[in-house]
C-alpha positions in Angstrom: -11.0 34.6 7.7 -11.0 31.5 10.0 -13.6 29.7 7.8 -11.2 30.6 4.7 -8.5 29.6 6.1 -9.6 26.2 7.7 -10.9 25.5 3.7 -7.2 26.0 2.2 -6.3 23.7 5.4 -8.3 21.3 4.0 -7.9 21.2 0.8 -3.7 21.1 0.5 -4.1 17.9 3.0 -6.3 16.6 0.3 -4.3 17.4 -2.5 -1.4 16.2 -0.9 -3.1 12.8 -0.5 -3.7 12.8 -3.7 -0.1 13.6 -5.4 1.5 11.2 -3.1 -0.6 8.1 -5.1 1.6 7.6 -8.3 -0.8 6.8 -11.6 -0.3 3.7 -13.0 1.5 3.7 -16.3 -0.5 0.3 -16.9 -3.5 2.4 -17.4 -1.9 5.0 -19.6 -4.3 5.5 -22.3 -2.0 5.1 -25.8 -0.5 1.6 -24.0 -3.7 0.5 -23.3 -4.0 0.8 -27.2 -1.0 -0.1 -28.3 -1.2 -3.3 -26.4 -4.1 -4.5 -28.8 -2.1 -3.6 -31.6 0.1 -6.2 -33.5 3.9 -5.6 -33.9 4.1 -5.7 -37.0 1.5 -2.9 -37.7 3.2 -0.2 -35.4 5.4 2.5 -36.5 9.3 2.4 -34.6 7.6 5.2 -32.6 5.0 3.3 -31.3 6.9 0.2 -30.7 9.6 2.6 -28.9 6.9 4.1 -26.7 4.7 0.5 -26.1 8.6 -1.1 -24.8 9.1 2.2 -22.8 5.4 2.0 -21.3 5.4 -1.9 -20.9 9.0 -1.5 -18.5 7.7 1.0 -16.7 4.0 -0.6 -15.8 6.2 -4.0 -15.1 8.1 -1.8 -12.9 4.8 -0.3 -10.8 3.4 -3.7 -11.0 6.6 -5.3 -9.0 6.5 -2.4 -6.4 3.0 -2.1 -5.7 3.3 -6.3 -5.1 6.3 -5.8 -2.7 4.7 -3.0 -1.0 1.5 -5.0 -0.2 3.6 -7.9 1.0 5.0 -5.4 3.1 2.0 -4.3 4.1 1.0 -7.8 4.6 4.0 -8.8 6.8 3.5 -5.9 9.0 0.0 -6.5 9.8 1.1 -10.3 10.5 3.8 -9.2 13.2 1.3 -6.4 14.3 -1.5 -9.8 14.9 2.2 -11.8 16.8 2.5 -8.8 18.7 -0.8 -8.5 20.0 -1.1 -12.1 20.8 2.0 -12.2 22.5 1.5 -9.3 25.0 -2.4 -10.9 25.8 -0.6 -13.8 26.1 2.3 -12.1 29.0 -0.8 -10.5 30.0 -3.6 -13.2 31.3 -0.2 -15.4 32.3 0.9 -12.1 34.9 -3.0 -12.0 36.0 -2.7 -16.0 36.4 0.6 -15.8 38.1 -0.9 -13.3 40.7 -4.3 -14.8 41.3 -3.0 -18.7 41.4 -1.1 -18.4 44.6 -4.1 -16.1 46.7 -6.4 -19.1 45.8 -4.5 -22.2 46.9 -3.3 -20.2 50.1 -6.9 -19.9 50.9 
């Protein structure tokens, strides 16, 4: 029972994982076709479903780029941060062992 149940645990944290990573229309199969594919030769279908497919993958393309700028900024602040407190940190150490030496 335990070993069942710690293998359905597993698995819906995988899955969820998973379904949270949106697909790419960029790599949608019939765009990736319909991209080699003159104008001229495609039916109004087509065309309606290349335009439809080209917005949406422009659309992924600006998101994923502001979420790794995100990403990026955050991990710059996170690097500010961390120098900032050693820096508060070996200047409090300083502050206490400056004064013991020249009373010496």
């Amino acid at each position: 029972m335990k070993r069942t149940l710690l293998i359905f645990v597993i698995t819906a944290i995988t899955s969820a994982g998973y379904s949270q990573q949106a697909e790419s229309p960029c790599n949608d199969s019939m765009y990736m076709e319909l991209k080699k594919m003159p104008l001229e030769k495609m039916t109004d279908r087509q065309y309606n479903y290349f335009i439809q497919k080209d917005k949406e993958c422009s659309n992924y393309q600006a998101v994923t780029l502001q979420q790794k700028t995100k990403n990026e900024q955050t991990e710059v602040t996170k690097n500010s941060i961390n120098t900032y407190i050693t820096v508060v940190v070996i200047s409090g150490i300083l502050a206490l062992i400056i004064p013991l030496v020249l009373l010496r």
